[in-house]
PDB file of N, CA, C and O in Angstrom:
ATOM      1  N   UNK A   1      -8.664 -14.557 -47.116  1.00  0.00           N
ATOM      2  CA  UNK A   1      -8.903 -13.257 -46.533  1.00  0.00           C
ATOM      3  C   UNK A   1     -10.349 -13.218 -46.032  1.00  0.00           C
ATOM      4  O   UNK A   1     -11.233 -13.847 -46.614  1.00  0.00           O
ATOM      5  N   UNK A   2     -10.598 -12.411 -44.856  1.00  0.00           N
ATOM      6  CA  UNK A   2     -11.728 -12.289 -44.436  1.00  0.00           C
ATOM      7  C   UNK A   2     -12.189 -11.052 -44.325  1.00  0.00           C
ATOM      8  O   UNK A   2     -11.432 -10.285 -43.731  1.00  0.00           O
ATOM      9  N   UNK A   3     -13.263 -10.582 -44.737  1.00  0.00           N
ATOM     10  CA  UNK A   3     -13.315  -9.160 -44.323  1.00  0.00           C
ATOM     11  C   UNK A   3     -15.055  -9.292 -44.106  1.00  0.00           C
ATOM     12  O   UNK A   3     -15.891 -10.023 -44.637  1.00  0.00           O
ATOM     13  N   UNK A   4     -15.164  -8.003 -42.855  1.00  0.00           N
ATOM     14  CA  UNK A   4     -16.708  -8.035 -42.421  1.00  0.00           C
ATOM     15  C   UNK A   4     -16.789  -6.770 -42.182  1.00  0.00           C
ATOM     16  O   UNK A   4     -15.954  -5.906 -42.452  1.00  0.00           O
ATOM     17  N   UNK A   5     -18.164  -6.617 -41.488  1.00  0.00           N
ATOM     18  CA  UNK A   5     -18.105  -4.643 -41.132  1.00  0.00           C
ATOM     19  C   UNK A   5     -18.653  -4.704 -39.710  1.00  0.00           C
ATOM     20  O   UNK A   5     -19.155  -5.638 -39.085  1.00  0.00           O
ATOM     21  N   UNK A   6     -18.482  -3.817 -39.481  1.00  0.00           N
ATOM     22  CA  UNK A   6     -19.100  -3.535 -37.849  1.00  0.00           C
ATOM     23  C   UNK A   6     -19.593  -2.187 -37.674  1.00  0.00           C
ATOM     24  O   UNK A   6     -19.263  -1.190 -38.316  1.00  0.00           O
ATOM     25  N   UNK A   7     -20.495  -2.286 -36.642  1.00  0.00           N
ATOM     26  CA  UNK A   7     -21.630  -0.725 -36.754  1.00  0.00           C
ATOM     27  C   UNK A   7     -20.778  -0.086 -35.839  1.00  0.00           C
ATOM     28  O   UNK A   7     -20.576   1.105 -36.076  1.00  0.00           O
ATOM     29  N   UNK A   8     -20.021  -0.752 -34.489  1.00  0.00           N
ATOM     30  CA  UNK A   8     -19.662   0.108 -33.932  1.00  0.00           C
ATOM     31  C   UNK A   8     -18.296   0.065 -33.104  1.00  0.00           C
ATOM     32  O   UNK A   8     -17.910  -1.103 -33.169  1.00  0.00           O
ATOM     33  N   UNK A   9     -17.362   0.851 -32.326  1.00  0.00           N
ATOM     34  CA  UNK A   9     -15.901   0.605 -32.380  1.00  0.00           C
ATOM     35  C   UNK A   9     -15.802  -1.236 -31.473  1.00  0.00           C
ATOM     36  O   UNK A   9     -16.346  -1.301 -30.371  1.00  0.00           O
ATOM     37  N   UNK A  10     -15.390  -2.019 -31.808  1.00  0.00           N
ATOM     38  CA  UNK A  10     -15.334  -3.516 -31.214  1.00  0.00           C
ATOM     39  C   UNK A  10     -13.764  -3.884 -31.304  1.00  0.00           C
ATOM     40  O   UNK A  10     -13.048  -3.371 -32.164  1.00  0.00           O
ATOM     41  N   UNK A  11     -13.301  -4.768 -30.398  1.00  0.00           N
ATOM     42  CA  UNK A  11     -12.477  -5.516 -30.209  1.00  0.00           C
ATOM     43  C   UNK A  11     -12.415  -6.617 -30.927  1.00  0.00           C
ATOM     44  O   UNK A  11     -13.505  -7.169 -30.777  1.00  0.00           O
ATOM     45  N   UNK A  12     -11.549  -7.432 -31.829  1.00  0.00           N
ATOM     46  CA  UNK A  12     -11.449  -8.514 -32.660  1.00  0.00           C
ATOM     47  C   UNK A  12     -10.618  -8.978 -31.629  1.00  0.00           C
ATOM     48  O   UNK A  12     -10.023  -8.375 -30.736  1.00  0.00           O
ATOM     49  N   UNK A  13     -10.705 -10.391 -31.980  1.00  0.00           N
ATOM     50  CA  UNK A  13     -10.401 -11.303 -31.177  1.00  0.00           C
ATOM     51  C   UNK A  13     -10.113 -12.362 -32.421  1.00  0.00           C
ATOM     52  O   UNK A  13     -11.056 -12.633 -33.164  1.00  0.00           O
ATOM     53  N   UNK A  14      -8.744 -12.995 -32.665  1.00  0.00           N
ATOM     54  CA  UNK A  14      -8.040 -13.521 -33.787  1.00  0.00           C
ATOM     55  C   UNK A  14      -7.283 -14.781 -32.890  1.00  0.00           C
ATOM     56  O   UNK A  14      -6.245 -14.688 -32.234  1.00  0.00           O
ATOM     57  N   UNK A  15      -8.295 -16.182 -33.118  1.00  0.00           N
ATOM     58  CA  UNK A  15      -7.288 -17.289 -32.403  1.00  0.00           C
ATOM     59  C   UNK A  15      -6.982 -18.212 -33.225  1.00  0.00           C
ATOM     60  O   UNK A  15      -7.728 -18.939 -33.880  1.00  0.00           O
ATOM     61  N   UNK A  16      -5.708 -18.163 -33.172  1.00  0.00           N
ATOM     62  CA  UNK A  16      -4.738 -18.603 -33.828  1.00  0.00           C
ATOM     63  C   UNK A  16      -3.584 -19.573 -33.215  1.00  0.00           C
ATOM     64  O   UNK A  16      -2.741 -19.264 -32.373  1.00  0.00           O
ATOM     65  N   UNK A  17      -3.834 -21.252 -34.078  1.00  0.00           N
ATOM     66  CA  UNK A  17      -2.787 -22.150 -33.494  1.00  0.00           C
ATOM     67  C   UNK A  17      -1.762 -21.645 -33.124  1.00  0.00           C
ATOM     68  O   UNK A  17      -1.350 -20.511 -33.367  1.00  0.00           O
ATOM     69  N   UNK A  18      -1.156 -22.695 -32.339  1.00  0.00           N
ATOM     70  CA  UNK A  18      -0.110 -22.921 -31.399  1.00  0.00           C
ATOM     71  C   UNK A  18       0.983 -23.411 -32.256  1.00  0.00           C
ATOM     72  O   UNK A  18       2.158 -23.046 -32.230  1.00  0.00           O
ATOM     73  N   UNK A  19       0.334 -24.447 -33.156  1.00  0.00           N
ATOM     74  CA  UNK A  19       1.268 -25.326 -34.032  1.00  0.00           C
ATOM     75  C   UNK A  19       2.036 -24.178 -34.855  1.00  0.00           C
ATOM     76  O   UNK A  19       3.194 -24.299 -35.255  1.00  0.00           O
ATOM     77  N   UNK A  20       1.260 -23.096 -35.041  1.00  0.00           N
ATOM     78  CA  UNK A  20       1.991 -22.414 -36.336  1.00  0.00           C
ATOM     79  C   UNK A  20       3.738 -22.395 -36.063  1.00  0.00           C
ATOM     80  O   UNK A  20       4.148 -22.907 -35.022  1.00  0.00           O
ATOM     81  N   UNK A  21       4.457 -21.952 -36.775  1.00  0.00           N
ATOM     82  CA  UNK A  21       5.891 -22.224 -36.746  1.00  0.00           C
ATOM     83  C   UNK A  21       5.983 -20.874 -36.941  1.00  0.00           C
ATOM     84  O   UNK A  21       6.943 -20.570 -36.232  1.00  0.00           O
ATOM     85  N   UNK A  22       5.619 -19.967 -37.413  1.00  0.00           N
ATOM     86  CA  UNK A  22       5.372 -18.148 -37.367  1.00  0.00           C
ATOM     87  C   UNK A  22       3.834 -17.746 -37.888  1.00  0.00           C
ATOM     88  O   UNK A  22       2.952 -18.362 -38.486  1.00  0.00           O
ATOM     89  N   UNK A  23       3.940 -16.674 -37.463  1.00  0.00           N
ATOM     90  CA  UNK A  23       2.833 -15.886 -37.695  1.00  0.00           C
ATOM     91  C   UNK A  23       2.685 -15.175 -38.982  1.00  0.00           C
ATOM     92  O   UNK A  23       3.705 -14.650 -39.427  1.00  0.00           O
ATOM     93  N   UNK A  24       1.159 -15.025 -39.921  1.00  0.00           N
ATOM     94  CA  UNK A  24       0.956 -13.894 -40.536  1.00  0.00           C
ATOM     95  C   UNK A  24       1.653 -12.706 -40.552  1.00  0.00           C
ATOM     96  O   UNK A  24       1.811 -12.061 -39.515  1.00  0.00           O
ATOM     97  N   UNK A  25       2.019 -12.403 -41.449  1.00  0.00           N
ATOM     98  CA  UNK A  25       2.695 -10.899 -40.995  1.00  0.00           C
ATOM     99  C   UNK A  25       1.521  -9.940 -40.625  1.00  0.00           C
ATOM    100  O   UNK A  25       1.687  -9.124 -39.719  1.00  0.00           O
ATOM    101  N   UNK A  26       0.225 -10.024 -41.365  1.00  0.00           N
ATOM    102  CA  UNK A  26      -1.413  -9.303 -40.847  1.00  0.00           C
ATOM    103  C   UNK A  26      -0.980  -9.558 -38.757  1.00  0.00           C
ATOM    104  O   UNK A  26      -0.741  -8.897 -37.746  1.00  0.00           O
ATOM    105  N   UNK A  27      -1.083 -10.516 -39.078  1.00  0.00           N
ATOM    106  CA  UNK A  27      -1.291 -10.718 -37.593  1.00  0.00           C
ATOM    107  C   UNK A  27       0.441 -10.531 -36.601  1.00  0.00           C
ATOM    108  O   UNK A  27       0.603 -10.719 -35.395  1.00  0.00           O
ATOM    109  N   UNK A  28       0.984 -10.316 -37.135  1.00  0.00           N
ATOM    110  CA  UNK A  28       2.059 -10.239 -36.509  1.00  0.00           C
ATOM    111  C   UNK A  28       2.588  -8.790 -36.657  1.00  0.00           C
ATOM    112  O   UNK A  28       3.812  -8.781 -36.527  1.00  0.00           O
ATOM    113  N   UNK A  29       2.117  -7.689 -36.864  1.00  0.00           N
ATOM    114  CA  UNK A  29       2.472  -6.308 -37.675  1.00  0.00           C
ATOM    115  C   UNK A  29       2.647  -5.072 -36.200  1.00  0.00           C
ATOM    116  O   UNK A  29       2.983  -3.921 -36.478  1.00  0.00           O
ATOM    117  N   UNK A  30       2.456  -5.355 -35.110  1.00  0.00           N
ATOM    118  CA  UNK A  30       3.034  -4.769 -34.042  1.00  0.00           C
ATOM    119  C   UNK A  30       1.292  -3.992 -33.540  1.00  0.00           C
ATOM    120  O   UNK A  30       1.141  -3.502 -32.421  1.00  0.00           O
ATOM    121  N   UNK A  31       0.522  -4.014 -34.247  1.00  0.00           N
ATOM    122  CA  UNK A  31      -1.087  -3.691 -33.633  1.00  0.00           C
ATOM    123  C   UNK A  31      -1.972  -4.404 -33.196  1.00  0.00           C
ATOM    124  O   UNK A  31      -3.052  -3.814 -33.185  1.00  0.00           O
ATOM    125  N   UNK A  32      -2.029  -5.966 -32.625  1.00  0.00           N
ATOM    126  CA  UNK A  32      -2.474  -6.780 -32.493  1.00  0.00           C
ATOM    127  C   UNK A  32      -1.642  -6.810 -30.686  1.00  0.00           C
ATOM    128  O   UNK A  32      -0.467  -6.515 -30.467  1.00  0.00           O
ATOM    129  N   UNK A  33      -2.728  -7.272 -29.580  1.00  0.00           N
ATOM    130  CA  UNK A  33      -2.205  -7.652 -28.794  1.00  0.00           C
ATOM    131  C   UNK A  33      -2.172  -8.983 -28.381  1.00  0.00           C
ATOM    132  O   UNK A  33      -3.101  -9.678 -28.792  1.00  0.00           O
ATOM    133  N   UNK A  34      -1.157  -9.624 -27.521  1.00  0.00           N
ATOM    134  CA  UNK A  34      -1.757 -11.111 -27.142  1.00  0.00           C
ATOM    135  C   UNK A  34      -1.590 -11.346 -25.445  1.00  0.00           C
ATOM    136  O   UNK A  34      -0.800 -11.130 -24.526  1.00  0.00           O
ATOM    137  N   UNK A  35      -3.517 -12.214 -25.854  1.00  0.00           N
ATOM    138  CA  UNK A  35      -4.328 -12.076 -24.702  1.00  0.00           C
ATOM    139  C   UNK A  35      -3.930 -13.451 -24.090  1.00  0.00           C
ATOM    140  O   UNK A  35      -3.750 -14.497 -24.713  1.00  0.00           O
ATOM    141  N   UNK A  36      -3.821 -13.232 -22.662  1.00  0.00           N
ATOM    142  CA  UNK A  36      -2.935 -14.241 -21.656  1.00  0.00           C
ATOM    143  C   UNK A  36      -3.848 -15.365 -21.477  1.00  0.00           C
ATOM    144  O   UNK A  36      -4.906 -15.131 -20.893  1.00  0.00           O
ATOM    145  N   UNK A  37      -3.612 -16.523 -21.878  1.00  0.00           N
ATOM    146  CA  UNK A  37      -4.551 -17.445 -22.008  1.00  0.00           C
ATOM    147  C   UNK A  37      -4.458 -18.082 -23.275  1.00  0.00           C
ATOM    148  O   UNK A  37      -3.971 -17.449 -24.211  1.00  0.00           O
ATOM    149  N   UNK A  38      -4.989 -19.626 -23.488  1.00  0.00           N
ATOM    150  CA  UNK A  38      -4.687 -20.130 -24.410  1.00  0.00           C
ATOM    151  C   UNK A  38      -6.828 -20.861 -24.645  1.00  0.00           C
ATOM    152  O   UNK A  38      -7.798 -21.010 -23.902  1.00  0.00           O
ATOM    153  N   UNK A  39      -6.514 -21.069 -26.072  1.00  0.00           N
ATOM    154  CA  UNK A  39      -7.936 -21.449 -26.754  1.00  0.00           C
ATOM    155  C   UNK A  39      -8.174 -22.577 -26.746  1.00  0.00           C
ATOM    156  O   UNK A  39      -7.128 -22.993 -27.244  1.00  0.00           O
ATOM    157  N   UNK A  40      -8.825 -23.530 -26.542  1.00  0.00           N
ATOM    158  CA  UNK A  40      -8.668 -25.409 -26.528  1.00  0.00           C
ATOM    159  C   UNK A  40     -10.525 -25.775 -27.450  1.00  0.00           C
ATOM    160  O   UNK A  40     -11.630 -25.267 -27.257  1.00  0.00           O
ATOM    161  N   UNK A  41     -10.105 -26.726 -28.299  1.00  0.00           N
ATOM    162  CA  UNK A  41     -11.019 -27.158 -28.574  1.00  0.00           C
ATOM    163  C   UNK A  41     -11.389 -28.712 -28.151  1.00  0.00           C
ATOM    164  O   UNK A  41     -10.746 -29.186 -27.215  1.00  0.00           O
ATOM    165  N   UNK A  42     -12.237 -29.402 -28.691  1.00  0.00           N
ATOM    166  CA  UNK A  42     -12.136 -30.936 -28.315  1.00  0.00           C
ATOM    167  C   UNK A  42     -11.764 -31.646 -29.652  1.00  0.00           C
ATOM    168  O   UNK A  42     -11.656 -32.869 -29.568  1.00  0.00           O
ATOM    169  N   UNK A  43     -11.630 -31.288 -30.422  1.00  0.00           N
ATOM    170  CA  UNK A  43     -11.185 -31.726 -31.625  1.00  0.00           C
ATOM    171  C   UNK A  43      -9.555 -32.485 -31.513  1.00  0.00           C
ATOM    172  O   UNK A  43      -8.446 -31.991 -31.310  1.00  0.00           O
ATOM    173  N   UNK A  44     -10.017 -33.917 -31.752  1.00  0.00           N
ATOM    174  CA  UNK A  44      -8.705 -34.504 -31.000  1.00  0.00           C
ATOM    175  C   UNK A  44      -7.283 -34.280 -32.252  1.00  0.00           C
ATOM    176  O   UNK A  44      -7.403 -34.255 -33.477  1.00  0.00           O
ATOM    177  N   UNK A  45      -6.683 -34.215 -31.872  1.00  0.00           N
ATOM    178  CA  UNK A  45      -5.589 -33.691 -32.863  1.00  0.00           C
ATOM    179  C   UNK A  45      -5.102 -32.368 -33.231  1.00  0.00           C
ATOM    180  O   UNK A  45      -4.104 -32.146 -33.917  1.00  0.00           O
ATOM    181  N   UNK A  46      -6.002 -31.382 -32.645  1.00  0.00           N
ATOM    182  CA  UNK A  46      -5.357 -29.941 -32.724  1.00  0.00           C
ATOM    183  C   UNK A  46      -4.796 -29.550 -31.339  1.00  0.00           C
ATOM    184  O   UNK A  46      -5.033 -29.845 -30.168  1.00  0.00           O
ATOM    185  N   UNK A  47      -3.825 -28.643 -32.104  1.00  0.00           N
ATOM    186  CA  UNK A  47      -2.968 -27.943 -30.967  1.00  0.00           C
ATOM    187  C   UNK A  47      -3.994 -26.895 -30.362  1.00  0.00           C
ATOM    188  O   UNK A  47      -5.168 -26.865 -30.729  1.00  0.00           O
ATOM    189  N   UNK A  48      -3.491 -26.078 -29.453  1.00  0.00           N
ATOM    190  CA  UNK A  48      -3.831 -25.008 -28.628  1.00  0.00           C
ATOM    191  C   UNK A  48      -3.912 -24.058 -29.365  1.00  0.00           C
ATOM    192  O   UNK A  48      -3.227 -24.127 -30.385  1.00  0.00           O
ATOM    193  N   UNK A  49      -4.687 -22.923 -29.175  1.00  0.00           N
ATOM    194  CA  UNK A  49      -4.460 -21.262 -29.577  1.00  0.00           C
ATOM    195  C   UNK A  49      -4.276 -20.345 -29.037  1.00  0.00           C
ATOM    196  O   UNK A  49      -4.857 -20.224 -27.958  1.00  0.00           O
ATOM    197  N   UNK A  50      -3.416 -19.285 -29.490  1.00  0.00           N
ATOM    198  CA  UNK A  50      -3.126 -18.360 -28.801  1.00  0.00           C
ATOM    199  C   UNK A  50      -4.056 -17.048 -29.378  1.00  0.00           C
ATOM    200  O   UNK A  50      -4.284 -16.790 -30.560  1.00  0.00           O
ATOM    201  N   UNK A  51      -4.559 -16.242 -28.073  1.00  0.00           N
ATOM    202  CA  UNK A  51      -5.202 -15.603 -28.556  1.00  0.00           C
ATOM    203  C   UNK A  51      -5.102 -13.478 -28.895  1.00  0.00           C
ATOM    204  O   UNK A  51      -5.068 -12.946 -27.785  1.00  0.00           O
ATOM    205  N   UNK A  52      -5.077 -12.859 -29.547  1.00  0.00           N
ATOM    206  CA  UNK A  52      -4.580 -11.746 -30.259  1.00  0.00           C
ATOM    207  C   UNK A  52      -6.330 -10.916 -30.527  1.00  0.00           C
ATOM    208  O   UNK A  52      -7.434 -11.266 -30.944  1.00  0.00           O
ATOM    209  N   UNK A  53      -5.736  -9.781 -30.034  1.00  0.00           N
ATOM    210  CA  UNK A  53      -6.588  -8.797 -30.028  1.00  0.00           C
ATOM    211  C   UNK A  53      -6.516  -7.594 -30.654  1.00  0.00           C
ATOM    212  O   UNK A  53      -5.414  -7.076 -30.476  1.00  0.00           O
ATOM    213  N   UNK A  54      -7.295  -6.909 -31.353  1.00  0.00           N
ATOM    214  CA  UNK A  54      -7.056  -5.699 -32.309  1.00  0.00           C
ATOM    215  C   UNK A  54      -8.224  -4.772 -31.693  1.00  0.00           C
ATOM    216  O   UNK A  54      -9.281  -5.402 -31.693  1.00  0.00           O
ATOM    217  N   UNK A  55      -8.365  -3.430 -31.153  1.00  0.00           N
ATOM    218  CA  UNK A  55      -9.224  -2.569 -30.961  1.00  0.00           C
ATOM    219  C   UNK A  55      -9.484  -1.817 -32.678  1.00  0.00           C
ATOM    220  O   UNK A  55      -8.531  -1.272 -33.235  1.00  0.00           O
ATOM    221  N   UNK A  56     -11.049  -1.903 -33.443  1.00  0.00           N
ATOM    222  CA  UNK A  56     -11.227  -1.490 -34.519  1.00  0.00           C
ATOM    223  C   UNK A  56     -12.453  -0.517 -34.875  1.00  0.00           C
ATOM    224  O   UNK A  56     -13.576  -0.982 -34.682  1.00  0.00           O
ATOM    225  N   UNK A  57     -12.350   0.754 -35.362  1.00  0.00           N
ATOM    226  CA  UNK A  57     -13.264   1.375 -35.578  1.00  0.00           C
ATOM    227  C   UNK A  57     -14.271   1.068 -36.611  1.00  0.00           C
ATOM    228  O   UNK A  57     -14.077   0.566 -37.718  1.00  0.00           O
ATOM    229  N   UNK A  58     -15.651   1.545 -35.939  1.00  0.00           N
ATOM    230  CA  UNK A  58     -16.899   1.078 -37.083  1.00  0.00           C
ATOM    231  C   UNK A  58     -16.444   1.167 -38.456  1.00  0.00           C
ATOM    232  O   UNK A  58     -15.971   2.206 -38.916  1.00  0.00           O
ATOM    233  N   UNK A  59     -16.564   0.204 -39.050  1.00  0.00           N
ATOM    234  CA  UNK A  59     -16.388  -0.077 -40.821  1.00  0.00           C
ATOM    235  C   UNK A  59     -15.982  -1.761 -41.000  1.00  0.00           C
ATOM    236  O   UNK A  59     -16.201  -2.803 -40.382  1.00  0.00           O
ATOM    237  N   UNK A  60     -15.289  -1.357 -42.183  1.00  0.00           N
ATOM    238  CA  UNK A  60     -15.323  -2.765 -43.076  1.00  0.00           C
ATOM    239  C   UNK A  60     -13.467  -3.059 -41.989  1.00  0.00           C
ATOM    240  O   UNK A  60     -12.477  -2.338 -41.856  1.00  0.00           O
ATOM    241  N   UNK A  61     -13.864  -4.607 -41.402  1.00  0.00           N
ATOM    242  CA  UNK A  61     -12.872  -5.258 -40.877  1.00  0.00           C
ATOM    243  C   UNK A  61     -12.458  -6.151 -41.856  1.00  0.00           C
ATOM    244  O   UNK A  61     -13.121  -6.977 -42.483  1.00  0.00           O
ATOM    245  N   UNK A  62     -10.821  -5.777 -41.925  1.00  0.00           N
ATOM    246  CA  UNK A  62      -9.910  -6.809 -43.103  1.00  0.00           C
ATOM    247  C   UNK A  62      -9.192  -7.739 -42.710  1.00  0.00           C
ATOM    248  O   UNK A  62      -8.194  -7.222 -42.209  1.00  0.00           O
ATOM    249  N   UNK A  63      -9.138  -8.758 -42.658  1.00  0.00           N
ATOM    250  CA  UNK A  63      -8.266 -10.174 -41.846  1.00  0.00           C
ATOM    251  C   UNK A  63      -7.474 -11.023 -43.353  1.00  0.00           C
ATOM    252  O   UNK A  63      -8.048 -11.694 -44.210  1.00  0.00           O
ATOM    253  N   UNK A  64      -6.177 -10.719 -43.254  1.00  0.00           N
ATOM    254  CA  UNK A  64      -5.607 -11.687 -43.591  1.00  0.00           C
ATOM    255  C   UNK A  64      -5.997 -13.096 -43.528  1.00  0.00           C
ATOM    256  O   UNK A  64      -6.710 -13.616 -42.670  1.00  0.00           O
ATOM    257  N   UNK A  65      -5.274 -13.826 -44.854  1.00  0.00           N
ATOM    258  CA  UNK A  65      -5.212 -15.163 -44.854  1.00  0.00           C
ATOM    259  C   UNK A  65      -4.845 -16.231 -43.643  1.00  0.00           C
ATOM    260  O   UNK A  65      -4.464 -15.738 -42.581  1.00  0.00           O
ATOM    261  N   UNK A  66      -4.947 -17.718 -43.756  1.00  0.00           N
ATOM    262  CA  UNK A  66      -4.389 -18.174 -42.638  1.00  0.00           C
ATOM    263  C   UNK A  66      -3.350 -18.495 -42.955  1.00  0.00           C
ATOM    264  O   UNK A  66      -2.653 -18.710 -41.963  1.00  0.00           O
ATOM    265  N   UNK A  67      -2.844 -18.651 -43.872  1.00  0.00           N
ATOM    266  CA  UNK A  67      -1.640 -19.109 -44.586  1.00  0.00           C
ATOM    267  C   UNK A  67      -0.688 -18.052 -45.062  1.00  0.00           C
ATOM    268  O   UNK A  67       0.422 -18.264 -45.550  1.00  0.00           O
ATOM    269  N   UNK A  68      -1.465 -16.460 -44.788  1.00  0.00           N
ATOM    270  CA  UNK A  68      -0.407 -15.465 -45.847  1.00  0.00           C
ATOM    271  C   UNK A  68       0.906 -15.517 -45.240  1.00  0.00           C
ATOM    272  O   UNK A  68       1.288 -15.910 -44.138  1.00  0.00           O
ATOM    273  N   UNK A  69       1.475 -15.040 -46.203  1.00  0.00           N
ATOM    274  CA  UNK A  69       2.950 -14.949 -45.642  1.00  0.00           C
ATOM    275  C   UNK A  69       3.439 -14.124 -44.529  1.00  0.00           C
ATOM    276  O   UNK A  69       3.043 -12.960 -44.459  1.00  0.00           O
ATOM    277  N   UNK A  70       4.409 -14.676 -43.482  1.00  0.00           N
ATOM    278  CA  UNK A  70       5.359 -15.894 -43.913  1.00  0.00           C
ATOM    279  C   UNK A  70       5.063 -16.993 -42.852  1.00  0.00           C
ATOM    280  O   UNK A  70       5.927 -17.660 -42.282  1.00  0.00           O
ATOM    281  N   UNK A  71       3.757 -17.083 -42.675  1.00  0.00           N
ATOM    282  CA  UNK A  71       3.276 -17.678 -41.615  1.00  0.00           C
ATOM    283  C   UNK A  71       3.558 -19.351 -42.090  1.00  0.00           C
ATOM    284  O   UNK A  71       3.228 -19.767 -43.201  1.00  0.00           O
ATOM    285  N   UNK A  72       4.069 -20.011 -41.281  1.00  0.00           N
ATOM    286  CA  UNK A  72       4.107 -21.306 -40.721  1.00  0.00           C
ATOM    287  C   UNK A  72       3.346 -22.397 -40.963  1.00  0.00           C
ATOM    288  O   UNK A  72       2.170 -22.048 -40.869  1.00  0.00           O
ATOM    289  N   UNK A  73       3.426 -23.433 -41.202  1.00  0.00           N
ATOM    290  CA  UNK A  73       2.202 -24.718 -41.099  1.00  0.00           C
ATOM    291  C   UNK A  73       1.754 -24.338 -39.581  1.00  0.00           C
ATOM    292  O   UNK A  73       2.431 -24.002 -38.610  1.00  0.00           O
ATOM    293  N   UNK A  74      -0.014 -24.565 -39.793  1.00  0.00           N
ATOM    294  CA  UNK A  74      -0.661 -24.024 -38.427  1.00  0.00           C
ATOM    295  C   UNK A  74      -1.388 -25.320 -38.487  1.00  0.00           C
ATOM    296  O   UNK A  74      -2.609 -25.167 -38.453  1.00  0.00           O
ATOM    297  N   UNK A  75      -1.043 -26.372 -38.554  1.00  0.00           N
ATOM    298  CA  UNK A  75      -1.470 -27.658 -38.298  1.00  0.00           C
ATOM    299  C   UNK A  75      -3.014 -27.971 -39.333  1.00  0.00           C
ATOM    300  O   UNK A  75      -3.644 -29.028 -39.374  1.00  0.00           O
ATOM    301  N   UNK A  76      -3.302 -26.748 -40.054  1.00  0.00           N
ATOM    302  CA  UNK A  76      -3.899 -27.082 -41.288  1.00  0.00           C
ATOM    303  C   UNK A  76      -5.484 -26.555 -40.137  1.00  0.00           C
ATOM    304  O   UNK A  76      -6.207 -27.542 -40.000  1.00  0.00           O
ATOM    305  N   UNK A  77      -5.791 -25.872 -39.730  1.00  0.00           N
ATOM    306  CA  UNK A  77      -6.761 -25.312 -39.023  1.00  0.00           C
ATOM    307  C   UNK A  77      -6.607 -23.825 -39.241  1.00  0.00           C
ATOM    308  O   UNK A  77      -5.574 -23.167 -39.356  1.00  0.00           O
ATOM    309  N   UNK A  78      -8.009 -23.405 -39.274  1.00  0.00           N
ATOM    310  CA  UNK A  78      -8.257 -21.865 -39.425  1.00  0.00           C
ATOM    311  C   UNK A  78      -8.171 -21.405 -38.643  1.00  0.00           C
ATOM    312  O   UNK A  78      -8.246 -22.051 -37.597  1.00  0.00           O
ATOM    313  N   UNK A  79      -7.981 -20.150 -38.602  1.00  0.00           N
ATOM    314  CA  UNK A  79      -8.365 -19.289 -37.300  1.00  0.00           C
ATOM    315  C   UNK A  79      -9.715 -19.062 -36.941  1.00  0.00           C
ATOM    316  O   UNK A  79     -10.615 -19.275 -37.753  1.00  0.00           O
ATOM    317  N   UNK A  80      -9.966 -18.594 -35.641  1.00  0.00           N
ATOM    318  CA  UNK A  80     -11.182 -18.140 -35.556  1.00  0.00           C
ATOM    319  C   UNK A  80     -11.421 -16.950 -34.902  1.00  0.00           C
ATOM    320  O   UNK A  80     -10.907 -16.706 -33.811  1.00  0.00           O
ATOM    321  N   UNK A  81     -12.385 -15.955 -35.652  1.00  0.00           N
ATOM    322  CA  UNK A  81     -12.825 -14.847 -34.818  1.00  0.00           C
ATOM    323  C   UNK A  81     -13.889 -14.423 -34.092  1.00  0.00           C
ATOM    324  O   UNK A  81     -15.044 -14.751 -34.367  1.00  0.00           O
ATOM    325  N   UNK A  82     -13.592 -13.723 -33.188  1.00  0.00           N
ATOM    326  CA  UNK A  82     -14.664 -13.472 -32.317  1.00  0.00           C
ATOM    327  C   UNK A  82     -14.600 -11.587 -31.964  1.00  0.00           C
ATOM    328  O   UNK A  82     -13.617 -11.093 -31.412  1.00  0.00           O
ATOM    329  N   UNK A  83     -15.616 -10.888 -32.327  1.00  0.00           N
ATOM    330  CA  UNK A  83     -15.935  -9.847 -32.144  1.00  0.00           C
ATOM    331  C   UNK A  83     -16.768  -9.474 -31.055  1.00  0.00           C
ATOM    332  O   UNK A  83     -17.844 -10.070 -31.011  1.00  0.00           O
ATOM    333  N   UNK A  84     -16.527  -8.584 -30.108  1.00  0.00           N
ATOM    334  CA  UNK A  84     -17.035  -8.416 -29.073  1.00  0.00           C
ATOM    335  C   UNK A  84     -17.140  -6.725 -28.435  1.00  0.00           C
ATOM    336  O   UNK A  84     -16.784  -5.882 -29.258  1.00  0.00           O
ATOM    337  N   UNK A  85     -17.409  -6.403 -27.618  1.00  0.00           N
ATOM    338  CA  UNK A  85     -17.127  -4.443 -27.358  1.00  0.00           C
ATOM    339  C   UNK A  85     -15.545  -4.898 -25.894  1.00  0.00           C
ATOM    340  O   UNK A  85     -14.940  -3.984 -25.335  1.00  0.00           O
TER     341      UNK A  85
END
C-alpha cells in the first residue's frame, strides 16, 4: 500500500503493467480513468503500461497494493506514480 498527501486538488497518474492478467480491484473500482497511450521503459524484459488516472482532493492519497486482490501476475514490477495538476 502506498499512501502520500497532497496540498492541493492533483491528478494521480497510476502505471500499471500490461502483463497483469487483471487488475487491482483499488484500481479497477469504476473511478479511475484510462489514459490513451501506453508507458515503455528500457528495462529489457518488461511489458508495457497502461496508464489510469484518478482526479483527488488535497489530503492523504491511498493506493492499493500491486498485488491486492484479484489482480493478476504483473510480470513482478511495481507500479508507478506520477502526480501532477
Amino acid at each position: 500500500q502506498l499512501k502520500f498527501t497532497i496540498d492541493q486538488k492533483s491528478n494521480v497518474y497510476v502505471i500499471y503493467s500490461t502483463a497483469a492478467t487483471s487488475l487491482p480491484a483499488w484500481l479497477n473500482d469504476g473511478t479511475w480513468t484510462t489514459v490513451s497511450g501506453t508507458f515503455t521503459t528500457t528495462d529489457s524484459g518488461t511489458a508495457g503500461r497502461n496508464i489510469y488516472r484518478k482526479l483527488f482532493p488535497a489530503g492523504t492519497v491511498s493506493l492499493g497494493g500491486n498485488l491486492a486482490t484479484p489482480a493478476g501476475p504483473s510480470g513482478y514490477s511495481n507500479y508507478v506514480v506520477i502526480v501532477g495538476p
